[in-house]
C-alpha positions in Angstrom: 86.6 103.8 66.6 82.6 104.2 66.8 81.8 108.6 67.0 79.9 109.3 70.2 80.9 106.9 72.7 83.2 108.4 74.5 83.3 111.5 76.7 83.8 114.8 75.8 83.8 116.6 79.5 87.7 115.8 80.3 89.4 118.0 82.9 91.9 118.1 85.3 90.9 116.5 88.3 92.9 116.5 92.0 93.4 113.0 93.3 93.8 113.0 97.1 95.7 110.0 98.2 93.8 109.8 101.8 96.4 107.5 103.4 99.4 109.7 103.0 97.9 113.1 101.5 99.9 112.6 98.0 97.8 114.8 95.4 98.4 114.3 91.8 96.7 115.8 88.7 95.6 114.1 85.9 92.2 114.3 83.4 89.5 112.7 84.2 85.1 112.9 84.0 84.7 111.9 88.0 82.1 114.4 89.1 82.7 115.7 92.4 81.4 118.5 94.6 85.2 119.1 96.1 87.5 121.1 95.4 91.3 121.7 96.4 94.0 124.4 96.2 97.5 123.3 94.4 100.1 125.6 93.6 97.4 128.7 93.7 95.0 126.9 90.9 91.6 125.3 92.3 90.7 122.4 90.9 87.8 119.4 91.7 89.0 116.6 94.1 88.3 112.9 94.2 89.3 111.6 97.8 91.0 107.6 97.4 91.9 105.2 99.8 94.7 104.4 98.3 96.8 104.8 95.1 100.3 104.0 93.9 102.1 105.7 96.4 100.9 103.7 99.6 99.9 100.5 97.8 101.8 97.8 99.3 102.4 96.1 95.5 103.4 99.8 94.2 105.8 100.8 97.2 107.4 97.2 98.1 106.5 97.8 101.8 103.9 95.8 103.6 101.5 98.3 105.4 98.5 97.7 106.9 95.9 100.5 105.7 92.7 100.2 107.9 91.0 103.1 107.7 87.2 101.7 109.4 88.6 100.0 111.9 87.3 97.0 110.0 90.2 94.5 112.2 88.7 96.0 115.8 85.7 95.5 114.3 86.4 91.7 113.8 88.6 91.5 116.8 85.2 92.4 118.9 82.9 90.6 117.4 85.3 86.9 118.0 86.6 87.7 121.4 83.8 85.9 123.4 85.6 82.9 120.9 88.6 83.5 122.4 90.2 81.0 125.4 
């Protein structure tokens, strides 16, 4: 592999599963100006949407995850379409 292409800055990061407040650890370079508390250690946090513990594909259960309102936002917009 080419020398000096690749980071050198890994640490253990906090992921914050958003949907369902799952955190897991794992080493990363995401910068972030977060941080959370688990199991009395502080380390940086990078919020997500979603991850493999509430993706539909992932868990085998269809769930609908709208988190800006983006279906009320549609629903609005085409009711004047509406009969």
């Amino acid at each position: 592999m080419k020398k000096g292409i690749h980071p050198e800055n890994y640490r253990v990061v906090a992921f914050k599963d958003m949907s369902n407040e799952d955190v897991f650890l794992t080493k990363s370079t995401a910068i972030t100006n977060e941080t959370i508390d688990v199991n009395g250690v502080e380390y940086p946090l990078i919020k997500m949407e979603i991850s493999r513990t509430s993706h539909p594909y992932y868990t085998g259960k269809a769930k609908l995850v709208d988190t800006a309102g983006r279906i009320d936002k549609f629903k609005n917009k085409y009711a004047k379409f509406s009969k």
